[in-house]
C-alpha positions in Angstrom: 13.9 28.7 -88.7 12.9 25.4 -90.0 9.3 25.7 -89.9 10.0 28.9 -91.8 11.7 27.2 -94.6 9.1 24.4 -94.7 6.6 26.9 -95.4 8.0 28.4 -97.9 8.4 25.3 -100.2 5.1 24.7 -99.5 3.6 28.1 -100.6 5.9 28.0 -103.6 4.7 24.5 -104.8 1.5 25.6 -104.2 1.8 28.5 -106.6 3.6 26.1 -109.0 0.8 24.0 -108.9 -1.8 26.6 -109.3 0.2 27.9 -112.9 -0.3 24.2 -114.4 -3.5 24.0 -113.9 -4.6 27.4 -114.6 -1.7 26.6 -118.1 -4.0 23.4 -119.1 -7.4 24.0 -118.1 -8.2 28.1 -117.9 -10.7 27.4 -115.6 -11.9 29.1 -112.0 -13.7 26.5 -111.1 -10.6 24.2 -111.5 -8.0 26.5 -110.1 -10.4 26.9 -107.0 -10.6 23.0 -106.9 -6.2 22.8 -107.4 -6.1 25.4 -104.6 -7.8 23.3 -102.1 -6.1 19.9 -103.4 -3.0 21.3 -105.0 -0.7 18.5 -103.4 -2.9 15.5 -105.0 -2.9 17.6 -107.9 0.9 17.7 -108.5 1.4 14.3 -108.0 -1.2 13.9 -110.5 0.7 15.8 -113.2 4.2 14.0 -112.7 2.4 11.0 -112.5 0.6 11.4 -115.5 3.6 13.4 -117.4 2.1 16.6 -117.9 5.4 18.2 -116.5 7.5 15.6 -118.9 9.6 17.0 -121.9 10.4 20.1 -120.3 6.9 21.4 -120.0 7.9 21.9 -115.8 10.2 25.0 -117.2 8.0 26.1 -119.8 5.0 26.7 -117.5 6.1 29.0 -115.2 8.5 31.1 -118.2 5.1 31.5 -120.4 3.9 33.7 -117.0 6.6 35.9 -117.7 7.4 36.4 -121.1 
């Protein structure tokens, strides 16, 4: 059941990943690159503080409004 849960996260933050970039860039050729390196590509993101001022809620709720 662990493994289970594990891989969910990490299918989840995948997808989460994959809705910033595809927010800020609108690329394919980026959102192939993020799919293949989404991990480095998060970091990236709250490194940088693309996900700062409440931009980490705002991505996902402009999908679905």
């Amino acid at each position: 059941m662990k493994t289970r849960d594990t891989s969910l996260l990490y299918l989840f933050l995948g997808l989460y990943a994959l809705m910033i970039n595809w927010y800020y860039n609108h690329s394919i050729i980026m959102l192939i690159l993020c799919y293949i390196f989404w991990p480095v590509y998060l970091i990236y993101e709250l490194l940088t503080g693309g996900l700062s001022h409440g931009m980490w809620k705002h991505i996902p709720l402009s999908y679905f409004n």
